[in-house]
RODO-2510 file (C-alpha; in nm, 4 decimals, decimal comma):
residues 104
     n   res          X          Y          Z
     1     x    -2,9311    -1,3136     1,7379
     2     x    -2,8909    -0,9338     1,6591
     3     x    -2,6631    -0,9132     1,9615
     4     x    -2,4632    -1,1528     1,8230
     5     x    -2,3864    -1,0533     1,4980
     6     x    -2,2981    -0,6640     1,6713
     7     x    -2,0523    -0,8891     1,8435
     8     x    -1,9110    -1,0191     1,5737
     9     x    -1,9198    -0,7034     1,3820
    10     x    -1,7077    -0,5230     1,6261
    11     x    -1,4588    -0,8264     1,6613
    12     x    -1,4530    -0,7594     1,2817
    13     x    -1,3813    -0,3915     1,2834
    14     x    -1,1449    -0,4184     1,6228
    15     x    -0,9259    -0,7062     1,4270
    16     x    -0,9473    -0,4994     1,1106
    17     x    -0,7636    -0,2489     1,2468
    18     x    -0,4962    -0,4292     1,4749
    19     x    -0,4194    -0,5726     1,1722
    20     x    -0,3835    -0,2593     0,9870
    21     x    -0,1700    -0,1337     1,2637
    22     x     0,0680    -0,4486     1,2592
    23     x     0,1645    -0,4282     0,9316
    24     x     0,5788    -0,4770     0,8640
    25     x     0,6876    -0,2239     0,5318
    26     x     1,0140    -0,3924     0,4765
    27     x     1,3273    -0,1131     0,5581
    28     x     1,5067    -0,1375     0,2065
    29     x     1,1787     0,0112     0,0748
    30     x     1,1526     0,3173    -0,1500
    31     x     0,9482     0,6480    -0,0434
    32     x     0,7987     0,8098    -0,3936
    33     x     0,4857     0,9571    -0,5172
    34     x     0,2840     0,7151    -0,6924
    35     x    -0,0119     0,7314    -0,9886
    36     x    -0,1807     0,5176    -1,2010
    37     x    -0,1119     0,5282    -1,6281
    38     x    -0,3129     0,2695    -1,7316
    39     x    -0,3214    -0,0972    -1,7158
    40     x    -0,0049    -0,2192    -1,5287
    41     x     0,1642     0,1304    -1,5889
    42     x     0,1967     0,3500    -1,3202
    43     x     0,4017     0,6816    -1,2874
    44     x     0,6352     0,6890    -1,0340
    45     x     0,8046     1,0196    -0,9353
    46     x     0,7764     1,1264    -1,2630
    47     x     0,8720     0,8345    -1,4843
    48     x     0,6499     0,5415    -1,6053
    49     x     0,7133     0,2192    -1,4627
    50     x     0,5597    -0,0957    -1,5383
    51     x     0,4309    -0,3271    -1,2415
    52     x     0,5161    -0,6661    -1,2443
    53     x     0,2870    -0,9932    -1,2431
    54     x     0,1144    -1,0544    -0,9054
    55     x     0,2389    -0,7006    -0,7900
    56     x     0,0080    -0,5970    -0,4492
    57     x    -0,0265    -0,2379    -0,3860
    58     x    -0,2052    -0,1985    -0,0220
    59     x    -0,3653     0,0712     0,0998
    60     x    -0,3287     0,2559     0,4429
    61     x    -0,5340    -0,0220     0,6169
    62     x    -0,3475    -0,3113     0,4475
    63     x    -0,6372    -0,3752     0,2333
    64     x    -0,5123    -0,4555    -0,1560
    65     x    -0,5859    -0,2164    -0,4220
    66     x    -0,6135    -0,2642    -0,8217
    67     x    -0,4096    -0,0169    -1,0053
    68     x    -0,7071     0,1822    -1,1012
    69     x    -0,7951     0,2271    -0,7315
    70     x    -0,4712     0,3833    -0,6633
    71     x    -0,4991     0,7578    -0,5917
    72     x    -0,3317     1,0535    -0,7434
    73     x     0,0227     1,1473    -0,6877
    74     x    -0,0248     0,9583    -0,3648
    75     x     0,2760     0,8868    -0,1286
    76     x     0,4152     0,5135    -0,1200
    77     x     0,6967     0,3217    -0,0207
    78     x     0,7823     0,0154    -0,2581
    79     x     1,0075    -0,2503    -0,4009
    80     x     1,1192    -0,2991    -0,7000
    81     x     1,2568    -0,5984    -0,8960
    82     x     1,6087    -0,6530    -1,0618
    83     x     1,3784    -0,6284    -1,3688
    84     x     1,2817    -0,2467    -1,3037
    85     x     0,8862    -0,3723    -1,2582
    86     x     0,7395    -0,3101    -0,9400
    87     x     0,6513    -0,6225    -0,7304
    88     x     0,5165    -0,4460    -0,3821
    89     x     0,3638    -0,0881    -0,2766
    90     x     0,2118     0,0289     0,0317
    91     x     0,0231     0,3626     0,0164
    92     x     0,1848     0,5683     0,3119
    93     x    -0,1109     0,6469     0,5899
    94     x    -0,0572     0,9856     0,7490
    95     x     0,1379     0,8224     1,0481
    96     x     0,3467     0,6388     0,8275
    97     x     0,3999     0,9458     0,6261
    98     x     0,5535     1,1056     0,8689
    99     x     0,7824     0,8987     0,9962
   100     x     1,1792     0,9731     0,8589
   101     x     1,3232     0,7053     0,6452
   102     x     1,5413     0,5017     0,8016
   103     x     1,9480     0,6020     0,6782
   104     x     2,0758     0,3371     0,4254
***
């Protein structure tokens, strides 16, 4: 039984981060530096901006974070809306970080 479930714990932590690894941030994204105001306000190289409904920020293992779990002045890529809201942001891991945006 124990055996089993250290199995399935480490099929849990292996697919956990395969999946992290796989994830697709879309090329027209933004770089900035990101921080949370309050509510759906968030401060985004410098300015406020407002996020949209249903906006998903995800964190450097793909894992979805509420604004208020969103570090300070971290570094994100994201997309905004024709409204000026922002509908999707990915907090940068150091890998991703340090990759050069690709030219427009």
């Amino acid at each position: 039984m124990i055996r089993s479930l250290q199995i399935a714990l480490l099929f849990a932590c292996v697919a956990t981060a395969v999946h992290a690894q796989l994830r697709a941030i879309p090329p027209d994204a933004k770089r900035g530096t990101m921080s949370h105001v309050q509510g759906m306000i968030v401060e985004l190289d410098g300015r406020r901006v407002e996020l949209a409904a249903g906006a998903q920020i995800r964190d450097g293992n793909n894992m979805i974070l509420v604004p208020t779990g969103l570090p300070k002045n971290i570094l994100v890529k994201y997309l905004g809306g024709a409204d000026g809201k922002i509908h999707r942001v990915w907090v940068l891991s150091p890998q991703e970080a340090a990759q050069p945006d690709l030219k427009k």
